[in-house]
N, C-alpha and C positions, 0 to 999 in steps of 0.2 A: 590715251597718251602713249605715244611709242617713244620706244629709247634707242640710241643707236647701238646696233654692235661694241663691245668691247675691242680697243685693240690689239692686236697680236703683243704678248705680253713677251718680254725678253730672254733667252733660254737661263732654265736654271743651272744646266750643267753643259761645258764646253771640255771637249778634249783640249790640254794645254799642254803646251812645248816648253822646256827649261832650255833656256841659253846664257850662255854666260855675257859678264857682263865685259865690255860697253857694249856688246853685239846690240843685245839684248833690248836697250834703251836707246840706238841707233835703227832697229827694225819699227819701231815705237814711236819716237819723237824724233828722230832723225838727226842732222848736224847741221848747220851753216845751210840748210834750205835742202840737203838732201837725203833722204830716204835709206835704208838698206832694203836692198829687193830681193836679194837670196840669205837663205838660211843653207851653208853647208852642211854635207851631213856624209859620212862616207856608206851608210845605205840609202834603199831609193824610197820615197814618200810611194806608200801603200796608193794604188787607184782610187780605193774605198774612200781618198783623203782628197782627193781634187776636187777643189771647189768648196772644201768645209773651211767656217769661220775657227781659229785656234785661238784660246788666251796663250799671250808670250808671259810667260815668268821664268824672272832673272833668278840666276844659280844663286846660292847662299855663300859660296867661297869666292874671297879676292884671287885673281888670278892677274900677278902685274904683266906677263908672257902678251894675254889679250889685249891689255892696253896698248901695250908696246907694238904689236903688230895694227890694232885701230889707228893710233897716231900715224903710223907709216904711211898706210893706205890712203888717211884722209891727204896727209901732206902731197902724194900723189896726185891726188884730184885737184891740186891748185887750192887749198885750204890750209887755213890755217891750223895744225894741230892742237886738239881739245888737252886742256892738263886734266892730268888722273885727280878728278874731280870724286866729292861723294855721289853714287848715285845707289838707287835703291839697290837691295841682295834682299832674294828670299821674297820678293812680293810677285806677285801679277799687276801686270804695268798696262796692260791691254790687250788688244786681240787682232786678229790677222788672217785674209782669208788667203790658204794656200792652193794655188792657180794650179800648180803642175812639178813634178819634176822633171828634171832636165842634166844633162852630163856635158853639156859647153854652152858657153854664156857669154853674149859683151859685154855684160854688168863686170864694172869692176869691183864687185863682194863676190864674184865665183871664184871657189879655188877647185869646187868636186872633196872628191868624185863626181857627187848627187847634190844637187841645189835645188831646194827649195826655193819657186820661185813664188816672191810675196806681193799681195797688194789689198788695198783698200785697210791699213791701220788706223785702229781708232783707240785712242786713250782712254784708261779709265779716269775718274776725276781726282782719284789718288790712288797708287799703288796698292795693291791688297797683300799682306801678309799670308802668303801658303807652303806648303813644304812640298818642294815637286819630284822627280822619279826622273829616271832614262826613259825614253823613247816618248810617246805618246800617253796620257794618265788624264783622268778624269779631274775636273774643277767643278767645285760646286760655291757656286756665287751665295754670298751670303745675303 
């Protein structure tokens, strides 16, 4: 009797990015049908980093500054703007594979310097509780 291969099992540990929120949950699950596709950043994503999958986890402090400037932006695009709703602080919300940086953009999420440009987000099936760091830090999936 033979068995098949095992399938490639999913990694246990991801580099993960802290962003505040709604960025955070807008890179993630997006708004009213759209996406955020840069992650600003005023340094530039390391080369070593193109093309790696990141977990996004949202920062642990409210920041009403961020809301304030989301709502704007969305209202911008012809949307309606989201009210400063609960959403998760402090978990990993999912993951994100980052394409490239970049220093001009048509996306209307670039402000710069450095943008992270994002794609293929995938949710987790409930935010996870973790404590994250500046820059780029290790996640170990429980």
């Amino acid at each position: 009797m033979t068995t098949s291969p095992n399938p490639t099992p999913e990694p246990t540990e991801l580099p993960a990015l802290t962003v505040r929120q709604p960025w955070a949950s807008l890179i993630i699950y997006g708004y009213g049908g759209v996406l955020k596709d840069i992650e600003n950043r005023d340094w530039p994503l390391p080369r070593s980093m193109w093309g790696k999958r990141v977990a996004i986890h949202s920062s642990l402090k409210f920041y009403p500054e961020e809301w304030t400037a989301a709502r704007a932006l969305i209202r911008s695009m012809g949307l309606e703007p989201m009210e400063i709703i609960h959403a998760p602080y402090g978990c990993v919300l999912g993951s994100v594979v980052l394409d490239r940086d970049v220093t001009a953009s048509d996306s209307p999420w670039f402000f710069g310097p450095h943008g992270f440009v994002l794609r293929d987000p995938v949710a987790l099936p409930a935010p996870v509780p973790a404590r994250g760091a500046l820059g780029f830090w290790k996640w170990r999936m429980r």
